[in-house]
TIVO-2410 file (N, C-alpha, C; in nm, 3 decimals):
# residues 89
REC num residu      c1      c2      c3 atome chaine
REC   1      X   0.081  -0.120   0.000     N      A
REC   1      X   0.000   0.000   0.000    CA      A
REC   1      X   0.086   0.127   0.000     C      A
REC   2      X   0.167   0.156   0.094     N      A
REC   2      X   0.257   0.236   0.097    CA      A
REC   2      X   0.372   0.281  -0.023     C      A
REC   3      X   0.371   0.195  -0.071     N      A
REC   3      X   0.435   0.215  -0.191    CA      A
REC   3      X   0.412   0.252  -0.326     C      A
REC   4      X   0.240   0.251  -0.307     N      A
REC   4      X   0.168   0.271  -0.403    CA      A
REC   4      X   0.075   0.387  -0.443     C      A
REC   5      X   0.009   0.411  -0.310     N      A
REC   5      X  -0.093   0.472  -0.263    CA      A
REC   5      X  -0.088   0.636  -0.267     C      A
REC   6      X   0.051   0.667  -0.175     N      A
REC   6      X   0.098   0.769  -0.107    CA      A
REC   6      X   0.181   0.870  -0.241     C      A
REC   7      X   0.166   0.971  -0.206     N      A
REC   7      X   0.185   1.025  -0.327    CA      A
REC   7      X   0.297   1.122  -0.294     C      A
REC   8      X   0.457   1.110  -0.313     N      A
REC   8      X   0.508   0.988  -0.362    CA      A
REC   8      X   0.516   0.880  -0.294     C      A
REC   9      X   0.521   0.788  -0.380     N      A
REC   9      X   0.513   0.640  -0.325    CA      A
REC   9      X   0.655   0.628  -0.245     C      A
REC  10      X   0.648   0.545  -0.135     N      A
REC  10      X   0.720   0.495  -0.040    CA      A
REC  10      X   0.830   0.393  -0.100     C      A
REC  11      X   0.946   0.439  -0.115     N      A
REC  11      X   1.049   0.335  -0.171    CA      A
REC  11      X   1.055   0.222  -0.097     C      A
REC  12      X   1.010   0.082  -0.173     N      A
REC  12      X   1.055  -0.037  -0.089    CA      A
REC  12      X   1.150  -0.054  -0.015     C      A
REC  13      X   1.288   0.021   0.053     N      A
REC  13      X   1.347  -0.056   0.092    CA      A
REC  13      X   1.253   0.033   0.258     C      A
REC  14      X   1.252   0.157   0.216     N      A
REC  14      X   1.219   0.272   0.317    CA      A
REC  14      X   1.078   0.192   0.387     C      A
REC  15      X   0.975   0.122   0.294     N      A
REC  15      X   0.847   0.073   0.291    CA      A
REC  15      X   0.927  -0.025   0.410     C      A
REC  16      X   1.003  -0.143   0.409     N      A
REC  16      X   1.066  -0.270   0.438    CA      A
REC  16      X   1.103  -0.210   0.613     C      A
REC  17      X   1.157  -0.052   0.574     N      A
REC  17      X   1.205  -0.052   0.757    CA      A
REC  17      X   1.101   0.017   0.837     C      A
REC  18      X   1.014   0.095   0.776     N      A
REC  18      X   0.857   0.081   0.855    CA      A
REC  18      X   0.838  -0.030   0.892     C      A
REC  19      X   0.790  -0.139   0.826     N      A
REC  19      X   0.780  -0.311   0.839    CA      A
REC  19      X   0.835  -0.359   0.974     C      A
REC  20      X   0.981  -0.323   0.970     N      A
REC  20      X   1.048  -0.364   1.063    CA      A
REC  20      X   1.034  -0.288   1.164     C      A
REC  21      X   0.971  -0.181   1.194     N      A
REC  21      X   0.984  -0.086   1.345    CA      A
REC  21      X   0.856  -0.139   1.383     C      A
REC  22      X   0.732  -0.154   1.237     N      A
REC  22      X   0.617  -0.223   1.306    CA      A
REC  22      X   0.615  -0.371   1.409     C      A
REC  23      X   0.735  -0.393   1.356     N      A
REC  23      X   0.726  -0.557   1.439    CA      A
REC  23      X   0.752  -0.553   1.528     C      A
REC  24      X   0.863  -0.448   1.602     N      A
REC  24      X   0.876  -0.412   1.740    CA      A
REC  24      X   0.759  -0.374   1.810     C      A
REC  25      X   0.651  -0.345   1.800     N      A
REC  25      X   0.526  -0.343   1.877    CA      A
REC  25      X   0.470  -0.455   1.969     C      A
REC  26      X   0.404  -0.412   2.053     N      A
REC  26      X   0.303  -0.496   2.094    CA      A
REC  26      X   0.180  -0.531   2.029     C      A
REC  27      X   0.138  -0.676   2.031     N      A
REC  27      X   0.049  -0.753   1.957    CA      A
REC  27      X  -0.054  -0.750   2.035     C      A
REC  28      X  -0.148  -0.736   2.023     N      A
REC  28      X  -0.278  -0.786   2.134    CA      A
REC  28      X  -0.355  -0.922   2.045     C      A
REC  29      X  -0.376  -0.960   2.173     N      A
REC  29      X  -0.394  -1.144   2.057    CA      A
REC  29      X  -0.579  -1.131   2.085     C      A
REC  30      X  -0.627  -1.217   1.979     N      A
REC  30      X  -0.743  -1.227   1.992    CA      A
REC  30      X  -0.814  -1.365   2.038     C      A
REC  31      X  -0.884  -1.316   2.173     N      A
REC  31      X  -0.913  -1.391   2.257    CA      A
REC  31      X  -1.084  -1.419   2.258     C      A
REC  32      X  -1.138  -1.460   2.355     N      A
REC  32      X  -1.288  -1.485   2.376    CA      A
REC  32      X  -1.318  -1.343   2.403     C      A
REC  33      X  -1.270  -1.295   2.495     N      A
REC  33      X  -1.329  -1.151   2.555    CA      A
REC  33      X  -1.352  -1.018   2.454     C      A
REC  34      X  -1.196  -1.050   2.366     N      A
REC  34      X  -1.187  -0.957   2.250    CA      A
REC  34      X  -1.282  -0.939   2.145     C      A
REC  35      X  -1.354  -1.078   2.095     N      A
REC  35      X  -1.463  -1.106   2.035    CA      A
REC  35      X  -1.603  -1.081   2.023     C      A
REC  36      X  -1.592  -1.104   2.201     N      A
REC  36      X  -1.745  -1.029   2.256    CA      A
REC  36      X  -1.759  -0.880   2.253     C      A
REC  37      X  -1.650  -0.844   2.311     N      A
REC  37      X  -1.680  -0.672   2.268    CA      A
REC  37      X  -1.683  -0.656   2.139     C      A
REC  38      X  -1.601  -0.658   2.067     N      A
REC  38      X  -1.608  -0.671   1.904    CA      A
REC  38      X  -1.751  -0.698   1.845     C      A
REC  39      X  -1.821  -0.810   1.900     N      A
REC  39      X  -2.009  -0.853   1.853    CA      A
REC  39      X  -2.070  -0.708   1.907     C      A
REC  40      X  -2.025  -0.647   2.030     N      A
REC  40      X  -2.088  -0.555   2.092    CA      A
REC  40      X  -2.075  -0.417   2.015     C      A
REC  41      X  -1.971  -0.432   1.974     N      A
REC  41      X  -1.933  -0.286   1.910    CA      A
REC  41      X  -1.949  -0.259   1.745     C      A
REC  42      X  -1.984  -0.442   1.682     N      A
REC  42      X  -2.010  -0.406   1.584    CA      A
REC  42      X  -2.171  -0.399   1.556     C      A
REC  43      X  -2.236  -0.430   1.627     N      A
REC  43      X  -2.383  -0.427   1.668    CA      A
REC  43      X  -2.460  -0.279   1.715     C      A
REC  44      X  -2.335  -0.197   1.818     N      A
REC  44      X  -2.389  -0.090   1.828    CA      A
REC  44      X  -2.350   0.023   1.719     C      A
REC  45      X  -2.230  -0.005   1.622     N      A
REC  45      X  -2.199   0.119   1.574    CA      A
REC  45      X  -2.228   0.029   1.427     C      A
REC  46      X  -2.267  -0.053   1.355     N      A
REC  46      X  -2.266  -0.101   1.230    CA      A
REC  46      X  -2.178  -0.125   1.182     C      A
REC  47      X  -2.119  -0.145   1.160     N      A
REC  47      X  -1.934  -0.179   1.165    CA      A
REC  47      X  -1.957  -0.361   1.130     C      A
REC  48      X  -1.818  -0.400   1.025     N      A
REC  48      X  -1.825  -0.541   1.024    CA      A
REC  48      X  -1.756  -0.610   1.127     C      A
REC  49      X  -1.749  -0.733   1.181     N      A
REC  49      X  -1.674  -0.805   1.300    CA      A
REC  49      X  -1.569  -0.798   1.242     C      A
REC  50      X  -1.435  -0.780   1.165     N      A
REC  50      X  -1.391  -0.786   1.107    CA      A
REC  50      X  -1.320  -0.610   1.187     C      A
REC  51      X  -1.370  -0.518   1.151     N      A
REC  51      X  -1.364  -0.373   1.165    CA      A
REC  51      X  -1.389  -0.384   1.304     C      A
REC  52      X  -1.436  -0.433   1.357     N      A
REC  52      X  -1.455  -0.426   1.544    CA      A
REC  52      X  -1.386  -0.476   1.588     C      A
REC  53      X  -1.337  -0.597   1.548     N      A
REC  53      X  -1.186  -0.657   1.579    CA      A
REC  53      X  -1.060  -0.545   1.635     C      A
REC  54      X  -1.085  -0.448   1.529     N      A
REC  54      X  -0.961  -0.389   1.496    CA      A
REC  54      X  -0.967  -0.281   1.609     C      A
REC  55      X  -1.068  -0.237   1.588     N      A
REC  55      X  -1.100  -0.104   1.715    CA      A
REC  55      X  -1.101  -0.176   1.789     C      A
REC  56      X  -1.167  -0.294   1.921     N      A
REC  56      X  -1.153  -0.346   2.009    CA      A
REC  56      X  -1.007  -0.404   2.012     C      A
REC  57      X  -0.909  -0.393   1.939     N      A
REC  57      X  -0.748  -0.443   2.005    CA      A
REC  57      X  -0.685  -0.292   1.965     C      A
REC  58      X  -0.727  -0.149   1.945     N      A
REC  58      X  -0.690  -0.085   1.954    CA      A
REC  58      X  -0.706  -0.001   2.065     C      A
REC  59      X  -0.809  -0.013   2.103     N      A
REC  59      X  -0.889   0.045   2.221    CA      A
REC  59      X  -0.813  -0.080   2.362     C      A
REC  60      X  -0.748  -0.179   2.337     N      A
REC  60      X  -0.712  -0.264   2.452    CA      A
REC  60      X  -0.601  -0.260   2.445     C      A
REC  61      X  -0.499  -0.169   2.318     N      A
REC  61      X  -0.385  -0.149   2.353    CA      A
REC  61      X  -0.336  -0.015   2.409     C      A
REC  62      X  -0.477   0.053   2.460     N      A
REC  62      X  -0.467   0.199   2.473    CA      A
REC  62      X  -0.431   0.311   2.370     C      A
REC  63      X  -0.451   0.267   2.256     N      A
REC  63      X  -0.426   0.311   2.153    CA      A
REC  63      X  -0.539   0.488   2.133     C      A
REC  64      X  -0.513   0.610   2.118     N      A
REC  64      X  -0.582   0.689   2.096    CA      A
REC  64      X  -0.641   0.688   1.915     C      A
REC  65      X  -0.585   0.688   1.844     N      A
REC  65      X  -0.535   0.673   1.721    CA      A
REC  65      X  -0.534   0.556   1.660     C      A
REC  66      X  -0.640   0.514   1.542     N      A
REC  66      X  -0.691   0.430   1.462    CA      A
REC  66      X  -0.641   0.464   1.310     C      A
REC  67      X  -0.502   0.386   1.210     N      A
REC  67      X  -0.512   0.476   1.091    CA      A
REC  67      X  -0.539   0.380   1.016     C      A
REC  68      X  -0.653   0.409   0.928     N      A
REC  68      X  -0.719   0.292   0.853    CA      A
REC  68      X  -0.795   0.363   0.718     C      A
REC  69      X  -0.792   0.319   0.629     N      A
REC  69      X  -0.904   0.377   0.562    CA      A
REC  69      X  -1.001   0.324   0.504     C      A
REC  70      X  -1.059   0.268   0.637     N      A
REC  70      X  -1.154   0.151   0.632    CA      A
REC  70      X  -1.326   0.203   0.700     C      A
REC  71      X  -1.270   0.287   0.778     N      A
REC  71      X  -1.374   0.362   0.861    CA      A
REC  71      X  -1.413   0.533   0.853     C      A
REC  72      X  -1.475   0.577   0.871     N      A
REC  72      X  -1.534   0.745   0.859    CA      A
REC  72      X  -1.374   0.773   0.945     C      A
REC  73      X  -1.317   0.826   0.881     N      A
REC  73      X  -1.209   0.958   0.961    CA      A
REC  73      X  -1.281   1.056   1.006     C      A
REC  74      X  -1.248   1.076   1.186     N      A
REC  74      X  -1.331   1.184   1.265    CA      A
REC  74      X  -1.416   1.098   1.337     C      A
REC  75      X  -1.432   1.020   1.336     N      A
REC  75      X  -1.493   0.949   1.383    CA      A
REC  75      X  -1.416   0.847   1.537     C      A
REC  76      X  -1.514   0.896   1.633     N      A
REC  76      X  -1.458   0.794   1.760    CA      A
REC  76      X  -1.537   0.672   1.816     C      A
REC  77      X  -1.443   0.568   1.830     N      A
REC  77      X  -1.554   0.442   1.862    CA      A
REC  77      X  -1.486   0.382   1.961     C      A
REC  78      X  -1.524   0.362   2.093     N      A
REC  78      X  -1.491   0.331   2.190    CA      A
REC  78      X  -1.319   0.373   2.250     C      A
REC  79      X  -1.350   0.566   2.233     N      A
REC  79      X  -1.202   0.604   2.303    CA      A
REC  79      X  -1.108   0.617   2.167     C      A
REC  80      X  -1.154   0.523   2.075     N      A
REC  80      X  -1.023   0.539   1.991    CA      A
REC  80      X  -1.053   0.638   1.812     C      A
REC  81      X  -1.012   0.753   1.833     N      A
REC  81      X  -1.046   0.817   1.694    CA      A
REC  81      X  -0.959   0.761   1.599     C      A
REC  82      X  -1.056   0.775   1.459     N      A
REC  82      X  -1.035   0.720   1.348    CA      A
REC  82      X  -1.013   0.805   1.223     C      A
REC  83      X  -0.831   0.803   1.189     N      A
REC  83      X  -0.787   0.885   1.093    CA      A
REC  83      X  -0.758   0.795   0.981     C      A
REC  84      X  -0.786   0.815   0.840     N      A
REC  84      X  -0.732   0.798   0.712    CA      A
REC  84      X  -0.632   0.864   0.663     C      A
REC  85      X  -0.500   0.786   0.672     N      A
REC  85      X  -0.386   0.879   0.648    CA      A
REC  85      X  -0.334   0.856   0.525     C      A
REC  86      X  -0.462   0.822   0.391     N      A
REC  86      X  -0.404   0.881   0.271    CA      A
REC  86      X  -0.529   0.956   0.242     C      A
REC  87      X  -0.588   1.037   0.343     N      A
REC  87      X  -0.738   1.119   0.322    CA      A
REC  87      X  -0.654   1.274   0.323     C      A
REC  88      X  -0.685   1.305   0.211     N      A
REC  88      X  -0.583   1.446   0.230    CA      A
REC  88      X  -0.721   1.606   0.269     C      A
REC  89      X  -0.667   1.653   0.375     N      A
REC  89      X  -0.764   1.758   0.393    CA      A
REC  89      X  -0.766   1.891   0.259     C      A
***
């Protein structure tokens, strides 16, 4: 995506060491509990389980900041606002 998307595109090797700083993160694994909120959150806001997934392990990693461009940018769903960062103002 990054390499493609972004205007200019992200040189693969530059794309490759994003990659690699991403892996130094913490993972939040998906569990029973993670799931249920996820049914809960995609039930109250319309959202696919799939997309609630994502906000419910963002919202459990304390995450403020959602960048996706999968969801309304400006938009907050449980604590965690949701930016599109190839949405250009």
């Amino acid at each position: 995506m990054i390499t493609r998307k972004l205007s200019p595109p992200l040189p693969h090797q530059a794309a490759a060491q994003v990659v690699e700083g991403l892996s130094r993160l913490w993972v939040v694994s998906t569990d029973s509990r993670l799931v249920q909120r996820a049914v809960a959150t995609s039930s109250a806001h319309q959202l696919s389980i799939w997309d609630s997934l994502i906000v419910e392990a963002a919202a459990d990693a304390g995450c403020d900041i959602l960048w996706t461009e999968d969801l309304a940018t400006g938009s907050t769903i449980r604590g965690v606002t949701v930016v599109n960062p190839l949405q250009h103002d």
